[in-house]
C-alpha positions, 0 to 999 in steps of 0.5 A, a space after each residue: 500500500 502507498 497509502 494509510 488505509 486509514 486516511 479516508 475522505 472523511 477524515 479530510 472533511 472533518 480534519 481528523 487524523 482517524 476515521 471513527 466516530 463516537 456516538 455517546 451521551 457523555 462529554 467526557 468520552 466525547 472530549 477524550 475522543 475528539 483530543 485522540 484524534 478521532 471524532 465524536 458526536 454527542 447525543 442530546 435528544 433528552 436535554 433542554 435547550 438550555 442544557 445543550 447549550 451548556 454541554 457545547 460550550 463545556 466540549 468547546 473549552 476542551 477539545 482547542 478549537 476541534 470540530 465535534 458534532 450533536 446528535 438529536 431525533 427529528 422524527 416526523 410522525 410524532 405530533 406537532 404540539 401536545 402536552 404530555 399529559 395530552 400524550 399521556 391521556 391517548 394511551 390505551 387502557 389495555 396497554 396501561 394495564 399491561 405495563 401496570 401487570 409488568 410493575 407489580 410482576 417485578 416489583 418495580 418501584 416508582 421513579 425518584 424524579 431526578 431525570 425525567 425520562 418522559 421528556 426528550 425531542 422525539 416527544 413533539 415536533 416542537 420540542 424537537 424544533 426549539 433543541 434544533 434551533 441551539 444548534 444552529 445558533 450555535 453553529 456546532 461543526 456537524 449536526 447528525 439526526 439519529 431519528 428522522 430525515 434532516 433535509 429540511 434544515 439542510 439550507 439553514 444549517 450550509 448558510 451557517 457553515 455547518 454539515 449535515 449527516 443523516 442516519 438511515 437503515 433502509 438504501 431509499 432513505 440514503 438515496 432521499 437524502 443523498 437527493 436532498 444534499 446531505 454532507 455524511 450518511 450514516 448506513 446503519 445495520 440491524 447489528 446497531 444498538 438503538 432505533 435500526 433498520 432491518 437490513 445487516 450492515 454488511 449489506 447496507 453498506 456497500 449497497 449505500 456506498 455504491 450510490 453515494 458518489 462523493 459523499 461520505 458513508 459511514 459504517 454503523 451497527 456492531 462495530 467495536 473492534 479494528 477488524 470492523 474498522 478495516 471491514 467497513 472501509 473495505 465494503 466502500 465506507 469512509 468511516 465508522 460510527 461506534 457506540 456501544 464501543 464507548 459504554 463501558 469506558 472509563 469516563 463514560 457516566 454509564 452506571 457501574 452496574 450497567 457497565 458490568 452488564 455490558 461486560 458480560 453479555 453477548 450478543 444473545 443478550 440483546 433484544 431486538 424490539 418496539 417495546 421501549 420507544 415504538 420503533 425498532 430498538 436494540 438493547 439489553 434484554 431486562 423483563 420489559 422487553 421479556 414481557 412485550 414478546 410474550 403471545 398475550 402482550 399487546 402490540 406496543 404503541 407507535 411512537 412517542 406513546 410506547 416511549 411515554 408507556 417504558 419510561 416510568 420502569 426504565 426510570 424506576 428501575 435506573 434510580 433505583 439501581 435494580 440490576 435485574 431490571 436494568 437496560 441500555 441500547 446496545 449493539 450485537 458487537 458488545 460481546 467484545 467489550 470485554 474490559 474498562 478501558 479509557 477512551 483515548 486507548 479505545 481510539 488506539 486500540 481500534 487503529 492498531 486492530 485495523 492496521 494489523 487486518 490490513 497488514 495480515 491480508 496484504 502483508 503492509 499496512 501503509 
């Protein structure tokens, strides 16, 4: 090879010295990523305004001028306005009472109220619009839409000198926002963690990669070592999009109870379902997501209502540390988180592992 293998157009677009990116809900992981020379994007669906504003200028004080990214949920079949106890009042009994059979089944106890996880973008359009409009204000280098089509603040955002990536699981939703003129896609698998399509990213991949032309394509579903890294870039991808990966790292906010739990499981530990947000979703498995599979469950609620209808176990279960009804989104790739680590040797580790595959099946890596 005359060429680092790892030196791909996205890392020319962003100015970074390693194709990877790390999607967390945490800033110190993301600040420890940026500073390591890869990029990190940061998930802010369930914070106000306010608070996002607050988190890009903590990351801004720390990463010496670095471009970052936010991730937010721009769904657009949630509705426009609504309250949440408007919301709340549109859930079906039977579906109340399922949840309530749950509670009592497993003793759930009730949320303490420090977070409410009731609250977040994907719950109206609104919310989700007045989150959006920090981020323009506040001109963050790149601006990624983990639920949703952002092409309708493509105009706003390259007036302000910001990129757009777009994540998506199925090719017709690429080709849309290829059409539209977003700067990134993201190609995610059923592999991921989180909200994904029903394709594998082994097959989304390279069938994205061959319509995009110039436009960067990034690997995401189950990527968390450099053997994925140096297999997405061979299936035409210009990067990855890692998250899992990041969960059990030493700064990552993560409970050590649920860090421990990421540690032990494989991939038959995850559940891949409606049941939390009501829209496919992969996680740990926990008796929420048990029950909702059983024959005698209702089908869960579309969006936002199944999201309102898990909060109150999610939550009770998270301030209550029960480890027996903990969750957390979680990739198919998360058996091989096997150990604590910080992020910057995260970054490194992906790099060396990506290098030696190169090296193993061409006999040089650069």
């Amino acid at each position: 090879m005359t060429q680092d293998p790892l030196h791909t157009k996205l890392c020319d677009m962003l100015e970074i010295e390693y194709p990877i990116i790390a999607f967390t809900h945490c800033k110190d992981v993301a600040v420890s990523v940026i500073n390591s020379g890869a990029f990190a994007v940061l998930g802010e669906a369930m914070h106000t305004p306010d608070e996002i504003s607050a988190d890009i200028q903590w990351i801004r004080d720390r990463v010496n001028g670095k471009p970052f990214g936010v991730d937010l949920v721009l769904p657009a079949s949630v509705p426009q306005t609504a309250t949440l106890d408007d919301l709340m009042a549109q859930i079906p009994e039977e579906h109340r009472s399922f949840a309530k059979h749950i509670k009592e089944k497993y003793d759930v106890p009730e949320p303490k109220g420090s977070i409410d996880l009731h609250q977040w973008g994907g719950l109206n359009q609104e919310m989700a619009r007045a989150q959006l409009e920090v981020l323009l204000e506040e001109r963050v280098p790149v601006i990624c839409s983990g639920l949703g089509s952002p092409a309708f603040i493509l105009d706003a955002a390259h007036e302000r000198g910001i990129k757009i990536f777009g994540l998506i699981g199925k090719t017709r939703q690429a080709r849309r926002q290829l059409e539209a003129g977003v700067d990134g896609i993201i190609a995610q698998g059923y592999d991921a963690a989180g909200h994904t399509g029903a394709m594998g990213t082994f097959s989304i991949v390279p069938e994205v990669a061959s319509i995009a032309g110039d436009t960067p394509v990034i690997a995401a579903g189950g990527v968390t070592t450099g053997r994925h890294l140096a297999a997405a870039l061979c299936l035409g991808a210009s990067g990855v999009w890692t998250g899992t990966l990041w969960l059990a790292s030493r700064e990552s906010d993560v409970d050590m109870i649920v860090k421990e739990k990421l540690l032990a499981a494989s991939a038959d530990d995850t559940s891949y379902s409606t049941c939390i947000s009501g829209m496919t979703m992969r996680t740990l498995k926990c008796p929420w997501t048990e029950e909702w599979a059983k024959p005698e469950a209702p089908n869960p609620l579309s969006a936002p209502y199944q999201m309102l209808l898990s909060s109150d176990y999610i939550q009770g279960a998270n301030d209550h540390r029960r480890e027996d009804l903990m969750t957390e989104a979680a990739g198919q790739g998360v058996g091989f988180v096997t150990s604590m680590k910080p992020s910057r040797q995260i970054v490194f580790d992906l790099v060396e592992e990506a290098l030696t595959a190169f090296e193993e099946r061409t006999g040089e890596a650069d």
